[in-house]
C-alpha positions as CSV (number, residue, x, y, z in Angstrom):
1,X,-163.0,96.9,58.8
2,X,-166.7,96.5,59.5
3,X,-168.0,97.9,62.3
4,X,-171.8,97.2,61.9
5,X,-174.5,96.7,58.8
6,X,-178.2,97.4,59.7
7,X,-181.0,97.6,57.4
8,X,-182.6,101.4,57.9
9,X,-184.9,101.0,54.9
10,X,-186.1,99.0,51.9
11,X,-183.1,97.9,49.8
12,X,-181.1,100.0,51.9
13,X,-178.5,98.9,53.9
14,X,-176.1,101.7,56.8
15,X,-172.6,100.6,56.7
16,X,-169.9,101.1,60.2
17,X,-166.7,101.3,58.5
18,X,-163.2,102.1,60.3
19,X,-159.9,102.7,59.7
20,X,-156.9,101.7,61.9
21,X,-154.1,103.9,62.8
22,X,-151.4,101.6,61.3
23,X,-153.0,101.1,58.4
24,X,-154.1,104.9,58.3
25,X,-150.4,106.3,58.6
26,X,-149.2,103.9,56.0
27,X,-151.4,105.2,53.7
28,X,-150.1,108.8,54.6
29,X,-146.9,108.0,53.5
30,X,-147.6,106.4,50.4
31,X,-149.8,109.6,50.0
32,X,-146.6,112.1,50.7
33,X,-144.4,109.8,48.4
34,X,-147.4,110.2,45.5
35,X,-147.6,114.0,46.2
36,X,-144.5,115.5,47.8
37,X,-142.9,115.9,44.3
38,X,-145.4,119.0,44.0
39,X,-145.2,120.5,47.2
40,X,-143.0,123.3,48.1
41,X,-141.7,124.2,50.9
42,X,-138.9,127.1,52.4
43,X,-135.4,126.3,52.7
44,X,-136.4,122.7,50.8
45,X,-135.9,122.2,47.2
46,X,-139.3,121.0,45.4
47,X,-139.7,117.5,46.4
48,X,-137.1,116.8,49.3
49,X,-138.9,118.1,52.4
50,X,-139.8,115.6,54.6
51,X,-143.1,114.5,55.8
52,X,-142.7,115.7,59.3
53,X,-141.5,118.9,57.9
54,X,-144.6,119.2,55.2
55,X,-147.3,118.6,58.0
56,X,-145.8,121.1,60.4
57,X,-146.2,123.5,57.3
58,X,-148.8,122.9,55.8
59,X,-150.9,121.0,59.0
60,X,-151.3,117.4,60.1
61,X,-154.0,116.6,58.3
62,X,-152.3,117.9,54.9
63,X,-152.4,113.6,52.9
64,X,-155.5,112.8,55.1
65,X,-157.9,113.0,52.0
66,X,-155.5,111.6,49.6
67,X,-154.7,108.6,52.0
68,X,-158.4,107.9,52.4
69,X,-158.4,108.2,48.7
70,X,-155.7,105.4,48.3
71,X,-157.5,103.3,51.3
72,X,-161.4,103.6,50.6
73,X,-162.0,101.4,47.4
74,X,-160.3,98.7,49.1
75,X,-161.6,99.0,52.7
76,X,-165.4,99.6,51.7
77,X,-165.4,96.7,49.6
78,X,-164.2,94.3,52.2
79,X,-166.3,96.1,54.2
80,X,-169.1,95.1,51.9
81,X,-167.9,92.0,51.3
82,X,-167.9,90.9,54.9
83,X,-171.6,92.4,55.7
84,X,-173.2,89.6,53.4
85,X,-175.3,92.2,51.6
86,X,-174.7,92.5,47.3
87,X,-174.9,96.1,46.9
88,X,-176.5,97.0,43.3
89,X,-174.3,100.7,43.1
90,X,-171.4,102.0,44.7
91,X,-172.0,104.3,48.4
92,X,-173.8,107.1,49.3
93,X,-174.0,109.9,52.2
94,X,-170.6,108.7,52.7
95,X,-169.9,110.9,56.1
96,X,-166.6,110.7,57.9
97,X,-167.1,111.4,61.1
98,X,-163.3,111.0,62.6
99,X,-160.0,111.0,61.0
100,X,-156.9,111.7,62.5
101,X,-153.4,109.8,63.1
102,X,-155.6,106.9,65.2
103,X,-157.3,106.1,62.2
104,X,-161.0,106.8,60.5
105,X,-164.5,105.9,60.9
106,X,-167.3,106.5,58.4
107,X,-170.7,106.1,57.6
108,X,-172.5,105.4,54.6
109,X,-175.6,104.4,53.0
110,X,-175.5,101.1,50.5
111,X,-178.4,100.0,48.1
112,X,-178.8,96.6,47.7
113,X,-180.0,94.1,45.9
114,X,-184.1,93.6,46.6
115,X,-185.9,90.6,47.4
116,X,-188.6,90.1,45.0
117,X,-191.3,87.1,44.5
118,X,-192.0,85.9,40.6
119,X,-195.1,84.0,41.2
120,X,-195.9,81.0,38.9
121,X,-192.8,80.4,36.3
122,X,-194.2,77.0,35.4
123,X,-196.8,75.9,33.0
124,X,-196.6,79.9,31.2
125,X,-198.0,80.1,28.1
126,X,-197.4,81.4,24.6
127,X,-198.3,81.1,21.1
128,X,-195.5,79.6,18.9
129,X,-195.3,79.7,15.3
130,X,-196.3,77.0,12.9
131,X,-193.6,76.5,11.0
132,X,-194.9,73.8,8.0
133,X,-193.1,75.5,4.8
134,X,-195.3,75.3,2.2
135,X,-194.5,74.8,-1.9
136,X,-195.1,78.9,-2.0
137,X,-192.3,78.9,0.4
138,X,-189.5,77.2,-1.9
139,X,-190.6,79.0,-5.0
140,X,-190.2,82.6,-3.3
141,X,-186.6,81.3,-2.3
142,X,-185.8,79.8,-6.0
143,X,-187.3,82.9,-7.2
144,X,-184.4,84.9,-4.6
145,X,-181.5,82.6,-6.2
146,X,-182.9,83.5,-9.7
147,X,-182.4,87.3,-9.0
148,X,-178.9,86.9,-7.2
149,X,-177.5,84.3,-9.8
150,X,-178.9,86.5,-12.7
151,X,-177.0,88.3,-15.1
152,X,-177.5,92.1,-17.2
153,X,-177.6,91.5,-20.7
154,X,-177.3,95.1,-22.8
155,X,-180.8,95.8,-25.0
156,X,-179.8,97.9,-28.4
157,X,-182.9,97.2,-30.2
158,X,-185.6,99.4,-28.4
159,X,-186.1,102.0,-25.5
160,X,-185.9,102.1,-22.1
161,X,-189.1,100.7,-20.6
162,X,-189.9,99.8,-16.7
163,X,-188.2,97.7,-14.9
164,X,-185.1,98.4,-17.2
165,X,-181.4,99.3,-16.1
166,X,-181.0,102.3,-17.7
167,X,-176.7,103.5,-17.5
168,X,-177.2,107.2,-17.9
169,X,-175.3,110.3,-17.1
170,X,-177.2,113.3,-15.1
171,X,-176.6,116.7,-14.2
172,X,-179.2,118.8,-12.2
173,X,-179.5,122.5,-12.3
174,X,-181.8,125.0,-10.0
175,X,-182.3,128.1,-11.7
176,X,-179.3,127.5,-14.4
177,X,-177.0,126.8,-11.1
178,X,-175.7,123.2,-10.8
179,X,-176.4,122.2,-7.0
180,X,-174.4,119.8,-5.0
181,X,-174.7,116.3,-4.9
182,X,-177.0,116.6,-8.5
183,X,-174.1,114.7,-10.7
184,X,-173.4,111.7,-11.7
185,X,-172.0,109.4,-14.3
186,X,-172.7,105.6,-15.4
187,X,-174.9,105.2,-13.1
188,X,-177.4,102.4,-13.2
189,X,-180.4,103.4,-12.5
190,X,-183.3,100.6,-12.2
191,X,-186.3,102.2,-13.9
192,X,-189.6,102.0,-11.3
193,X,-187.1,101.4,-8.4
194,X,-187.8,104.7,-7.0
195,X,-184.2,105.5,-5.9
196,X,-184.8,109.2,-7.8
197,X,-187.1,111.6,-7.1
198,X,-190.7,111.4,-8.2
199,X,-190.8,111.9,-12.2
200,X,-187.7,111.4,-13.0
201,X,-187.8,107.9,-13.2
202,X,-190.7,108.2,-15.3
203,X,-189.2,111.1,-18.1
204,X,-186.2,108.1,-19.3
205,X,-188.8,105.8,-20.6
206,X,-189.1,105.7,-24.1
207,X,-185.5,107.2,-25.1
208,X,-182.9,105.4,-26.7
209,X,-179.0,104.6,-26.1
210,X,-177.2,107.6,-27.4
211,X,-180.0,109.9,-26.6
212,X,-179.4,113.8,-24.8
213,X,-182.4,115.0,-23.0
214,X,-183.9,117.2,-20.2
215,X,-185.8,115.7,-17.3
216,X,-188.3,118.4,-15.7
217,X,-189.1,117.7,-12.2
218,X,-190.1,119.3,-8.5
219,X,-188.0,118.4,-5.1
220,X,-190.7,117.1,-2.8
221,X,-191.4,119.8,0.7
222,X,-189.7,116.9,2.8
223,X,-186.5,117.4,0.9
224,X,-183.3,119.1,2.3
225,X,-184.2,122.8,3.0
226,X,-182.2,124.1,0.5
227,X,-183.9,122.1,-2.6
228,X,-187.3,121.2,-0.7
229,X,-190.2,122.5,-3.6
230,X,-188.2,123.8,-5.9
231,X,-188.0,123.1,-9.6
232,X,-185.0,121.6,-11.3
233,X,-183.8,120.1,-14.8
234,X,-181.8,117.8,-15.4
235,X,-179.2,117.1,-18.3
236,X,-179.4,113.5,-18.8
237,X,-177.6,110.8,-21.2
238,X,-178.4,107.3,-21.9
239,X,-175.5,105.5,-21.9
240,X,-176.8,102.1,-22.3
241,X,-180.5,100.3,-21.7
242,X,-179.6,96.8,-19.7
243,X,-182.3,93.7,-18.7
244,X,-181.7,91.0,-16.3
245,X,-181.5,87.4,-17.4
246,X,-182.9,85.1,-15.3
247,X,-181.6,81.7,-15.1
248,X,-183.4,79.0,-16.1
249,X,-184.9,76.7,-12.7
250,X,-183.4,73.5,-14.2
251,X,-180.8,70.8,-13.1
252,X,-177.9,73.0,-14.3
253,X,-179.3,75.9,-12.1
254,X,-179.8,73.6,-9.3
255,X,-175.8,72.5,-9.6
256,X,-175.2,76.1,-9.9
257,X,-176.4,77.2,-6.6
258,X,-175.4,74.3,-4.5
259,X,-173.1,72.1,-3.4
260,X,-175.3,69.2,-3.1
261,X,-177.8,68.8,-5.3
262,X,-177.7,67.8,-8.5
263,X,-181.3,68.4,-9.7
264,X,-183.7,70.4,-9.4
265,X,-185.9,68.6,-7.5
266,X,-183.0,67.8,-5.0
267,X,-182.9,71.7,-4.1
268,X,-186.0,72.0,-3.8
269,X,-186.1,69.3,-0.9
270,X,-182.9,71.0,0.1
271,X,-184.4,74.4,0.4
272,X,-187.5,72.6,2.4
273,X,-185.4,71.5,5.1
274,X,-183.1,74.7,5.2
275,X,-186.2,76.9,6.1
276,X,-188.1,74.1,7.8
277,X,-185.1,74.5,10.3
278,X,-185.1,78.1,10.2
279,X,-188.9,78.4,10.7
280,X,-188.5,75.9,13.9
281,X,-185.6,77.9,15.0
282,X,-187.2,81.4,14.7
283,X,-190.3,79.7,16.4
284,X,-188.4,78.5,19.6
285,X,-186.7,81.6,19.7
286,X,-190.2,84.0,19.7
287,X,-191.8,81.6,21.9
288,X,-188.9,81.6,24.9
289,X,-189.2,86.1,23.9
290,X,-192.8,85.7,25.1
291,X,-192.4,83.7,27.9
292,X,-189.5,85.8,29.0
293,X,-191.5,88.6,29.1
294,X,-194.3,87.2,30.4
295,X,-191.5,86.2,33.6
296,X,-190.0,89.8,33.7
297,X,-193.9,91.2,34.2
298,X,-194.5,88.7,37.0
299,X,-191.8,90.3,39.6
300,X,-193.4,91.9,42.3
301,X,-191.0,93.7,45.0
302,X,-189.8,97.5,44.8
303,X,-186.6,97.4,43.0
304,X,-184.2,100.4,43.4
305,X,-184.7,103.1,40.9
306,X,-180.5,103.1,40.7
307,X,-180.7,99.2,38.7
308,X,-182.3,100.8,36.5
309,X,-180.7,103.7,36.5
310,X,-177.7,101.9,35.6
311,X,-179.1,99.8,33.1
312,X,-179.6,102.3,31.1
313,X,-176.1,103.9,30.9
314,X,-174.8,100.7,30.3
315,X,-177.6,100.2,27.3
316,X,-175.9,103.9,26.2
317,X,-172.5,102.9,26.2
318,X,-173.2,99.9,24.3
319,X,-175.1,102.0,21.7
320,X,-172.0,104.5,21.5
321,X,-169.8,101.6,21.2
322,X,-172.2,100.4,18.1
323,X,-171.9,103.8,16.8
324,X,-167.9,103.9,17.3
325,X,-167.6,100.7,15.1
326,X,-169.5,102.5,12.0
327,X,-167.2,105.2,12.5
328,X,-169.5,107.9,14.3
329,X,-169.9,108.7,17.9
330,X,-172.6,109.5,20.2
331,X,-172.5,113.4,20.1
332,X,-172.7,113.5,16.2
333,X,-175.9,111.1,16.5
334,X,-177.5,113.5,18.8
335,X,-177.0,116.4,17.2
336,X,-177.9,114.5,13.8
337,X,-181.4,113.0,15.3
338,X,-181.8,116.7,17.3
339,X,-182.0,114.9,20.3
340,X,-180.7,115.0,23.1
341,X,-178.7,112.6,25.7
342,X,-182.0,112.6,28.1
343,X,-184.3,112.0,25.3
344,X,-181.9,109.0,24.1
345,X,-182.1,107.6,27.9
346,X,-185.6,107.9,28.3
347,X,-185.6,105.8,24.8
348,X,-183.8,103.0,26.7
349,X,-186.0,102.9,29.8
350,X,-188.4,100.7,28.9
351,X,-186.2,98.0,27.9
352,X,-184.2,99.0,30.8
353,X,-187.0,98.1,33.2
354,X,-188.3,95.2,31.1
355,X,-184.3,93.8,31.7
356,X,-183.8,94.3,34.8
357,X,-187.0,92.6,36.2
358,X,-185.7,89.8,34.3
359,X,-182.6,89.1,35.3
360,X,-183.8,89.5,39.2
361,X,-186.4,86.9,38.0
362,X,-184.2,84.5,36.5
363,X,-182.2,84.4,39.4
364,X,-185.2,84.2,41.6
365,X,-185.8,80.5,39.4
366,X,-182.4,80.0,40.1
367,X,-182.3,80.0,43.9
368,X,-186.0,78.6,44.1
369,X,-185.0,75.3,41.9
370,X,-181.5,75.1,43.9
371,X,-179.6,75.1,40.2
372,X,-176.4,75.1,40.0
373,X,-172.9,74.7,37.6
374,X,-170.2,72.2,37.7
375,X,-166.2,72.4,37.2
376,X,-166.8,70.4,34.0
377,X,-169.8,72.5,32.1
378,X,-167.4,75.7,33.1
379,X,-164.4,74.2,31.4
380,X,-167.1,72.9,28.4
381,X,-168.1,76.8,28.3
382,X,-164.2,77.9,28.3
383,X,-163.5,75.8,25.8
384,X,-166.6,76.7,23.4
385,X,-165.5,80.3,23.9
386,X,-162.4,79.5,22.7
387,X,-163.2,78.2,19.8
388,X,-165.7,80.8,18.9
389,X,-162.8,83.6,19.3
390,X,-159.9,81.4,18.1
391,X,-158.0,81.7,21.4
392,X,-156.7,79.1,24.3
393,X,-158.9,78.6,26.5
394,X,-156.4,80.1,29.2
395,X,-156.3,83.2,27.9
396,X,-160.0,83.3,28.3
397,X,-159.7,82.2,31.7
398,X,-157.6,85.2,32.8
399,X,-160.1,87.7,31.9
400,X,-163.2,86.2,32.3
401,X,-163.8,85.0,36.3
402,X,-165.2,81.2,36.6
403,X,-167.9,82.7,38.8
404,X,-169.5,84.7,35.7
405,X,-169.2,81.5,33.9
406,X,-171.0,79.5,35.8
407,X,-173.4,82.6,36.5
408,X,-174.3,82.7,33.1
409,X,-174.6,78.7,32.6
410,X,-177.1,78.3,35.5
411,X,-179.1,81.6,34.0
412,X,-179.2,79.1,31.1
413,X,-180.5,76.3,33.1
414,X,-183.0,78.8,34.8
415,X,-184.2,79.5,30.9
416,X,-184.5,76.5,29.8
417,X,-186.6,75.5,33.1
418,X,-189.2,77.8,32.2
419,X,-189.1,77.0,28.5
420,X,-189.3,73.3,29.0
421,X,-192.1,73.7,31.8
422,X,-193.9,76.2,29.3
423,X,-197.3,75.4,27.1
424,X,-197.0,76.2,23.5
425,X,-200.3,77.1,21.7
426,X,-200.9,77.3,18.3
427,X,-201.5,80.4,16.5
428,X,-204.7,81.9,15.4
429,X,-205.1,80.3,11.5
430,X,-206.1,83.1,8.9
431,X,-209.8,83.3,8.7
432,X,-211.1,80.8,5.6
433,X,-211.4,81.7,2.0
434,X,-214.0,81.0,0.1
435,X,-214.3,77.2,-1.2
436,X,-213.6,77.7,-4.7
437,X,-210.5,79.7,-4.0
438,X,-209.4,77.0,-1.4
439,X,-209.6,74.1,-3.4
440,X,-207.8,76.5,-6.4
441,X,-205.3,77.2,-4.3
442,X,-205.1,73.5,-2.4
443,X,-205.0,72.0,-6.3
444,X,-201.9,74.4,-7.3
445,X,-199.6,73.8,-3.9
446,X,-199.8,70.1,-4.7
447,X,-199.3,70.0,-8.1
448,X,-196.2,72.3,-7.4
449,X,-195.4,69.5,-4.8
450,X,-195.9,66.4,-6.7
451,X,-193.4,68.8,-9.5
452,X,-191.2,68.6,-6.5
């Protein structure tokens, strides 16, 4: 039970914790049930001797520890619990300064959560985006569905040239030796792409399908140590020389690539409102980033080193976790990226900081606007959750506690307070060009829109 709480310094609370006998001798026998399957004693076999019998051997305090063990996560929680305070990591200078059959009593430091001020959260600014999408706009994206909807059509008439896919067959050899990873067969190689090293690209131009041939070339000094700057030769084959077939931007491409439309000028007014919609939603989501921040950097209070402490091994788990689900783990990345696991936190700290500020302020918004959730919008959340995992909304329920739900909806509210109480300004518009390329320009968008 609680014995006192007393604030001894800034975000740090000294706990009064005790222990009473009943509940202290209890433990001790769960603790000799747990443990006496280990202990020997003479003229016992290995598990028998009684508890009376194993203290007198071994001393009365022999289960003290391992019934405090059983008792303290319990005890100093209700402890907590009952003091008011919301401690931010578990206790420190834990000292227990009586145990015995009567019971215990302890002592112990707790860090809580601080009290901070945010200043003004209403009436922030930030830039947001313009998001008109111009006729420039829908070509690039007609242009993208051209490239994914086109098709390879095989060239047996002339050479390779850039831009071609060339099919080839390679093998590379350093000083006569074949090295490792130098082979390769049918592979399509996009001439100009870059994906080879430089020169080698270059050396395929001009041969023909059926041709054998040598490409000369020099590994660049950033390459692995073993091949970095020196000279090689490759055997190389064209297989086959390949171009890529654009569609035609017509009504039957525009039936092609969607559902809907069944013209061309249809997708067009189609892809508009697509990234008209993306463009506002990118927008909204880049001006509540800045305002966010802008919040988070208005905090003012001394916040205990250990939140953000904390914050940053859970940012590391997560990022092992990401690592996990690719099928490497956290070790192998440090050993790959030669650094190591106090570099990788000290990485994380900033955001760590930036993260923690704001969720104290967000809460701050919270208890100044007096927000809170109903029974309904948690069942509303339940049930969205279960749809977006494809489960009942019970199961949900038993492993996600209503208070965390409703946490999270009036963090929402919070968010949306400050967004909705926010000033967007416009962006800075590109300095003017000169009149002749304006109107040039001007002239081309709309005669691309009135084509639309």
């Amino acid at each position: 039970m609680l014995k006192s709480a007393n604030k001894t310094e800034t975000n740090t609370y000294t706990l009064e914790v005790s222990i009473g006998g009943e509940e202290f001798k209890a433990a001790i026998v769960k603790a000799y049930n747990k443990q006496k399957g280990k202990i020997a004693v003479p003229g016992f076999r290995k598990g028998k001797a009684p508890l009376s019998v194993i203290e007198r051997y071994y001393g009365k305090g022999v289960f003290y520890e391992d019934a405090l063990d059983i008792l303290y996560p319990e005890v100093v929680g209700d402890a907590i619990k009952e003091s008011g305070i919301e401690a931010v990591a578990a206790p420190y200078d834990v000292d227990v300064t009586k145990i015995d059959e009567t019971g215990v009593e302890m002592t112990m430091k707790v860090t809580v959560k601080p009290e901070i001020e945010i200043g003004e959260y209403k009436g922030l600014k930030a830039v947001k985006a313009d998001t008109t999408v111009s006729a420039a706009d829908v070509k690039k994206k007609l242009e993208e569905l051209q490239e994914r909807n086109a098709r390879l059509v095989t060239v047996e008439d002339r050479a390779v040239k850039k831009d071609d896919i060339a099919v080839i067959d390679f093998e590379g050899f350093v000083d006569g030796v074949a090295f490792d990873g130098g082979k390769g067969e049918g592979f399509e190689l996009t001439i100009g792409s870059g994906q080879f090293i430089p020169g080698f690209e270059d050396q395929i131009i001009g041969h023909n399908a059926g041709e054998e041939f040598d490409v000369n070339v020099t590994f660049p000094a950033e390459y692995t140590p073993e091949l970095a700057g020196k000279e090689a030769v490759f055997k190389v084959k064209v297989n086959e020389i390949k171009v890529k077939e654009l569609p035609a931007l017509d009504d039957e491409f525009a039936k092609d690539v969607s559902e809907d439309a069944d013209t061309l000028a249809a997708l067009k007014k189609s892809i508009k409102a697509e990234l008209t919609e993306a463009k506002k939603a990118q927008a909204d989501r880049d001006f509540e980033s800045a305002l966010l921040e802008q919040l988070a950097a208005n905090v003012q209070g001394e916040i205990p080193e250990v939140m953000y402490d904390n914050k940053v091994e859970e940012e590391i788990n997560n990022f092992a976790q990401r690592l996990a689900q690719q099928g490497l783990n956290l070790d192998g990345y440090l050993k790959y990226t030669g650094m190591d696991l106090d570099a990788l936190k000290a990485s994380f700290r900033d955001g760590a900081e930036k993260q923690v500020k704001l969720m104290l302020a967000v809460e701050k918004v919270v208890k100044l606007e007096g927000i809170e959730a109903t029974d309904e919008e948690a069942e509303a959340k339940y049930a969205e959750m279960a749809e977006m995992y494809k489960m009942e909304a019970e199961q949900i329920k038993s492993f996600v506690p209503v208070e965390d739900i409703k946490t999270d909806i009036v963090n929402g509210k919070a968010v949306q307070l400050v967004v909705d109480n926010a000033v967007a300004e416009a962006a800075e518009k590109p300095a003017k060009k000169t009149a002749a390329k304006k109107t040039t320009k001007k002239a081309a968008e709309k005669k691309e829109e009135a084509a639309e």
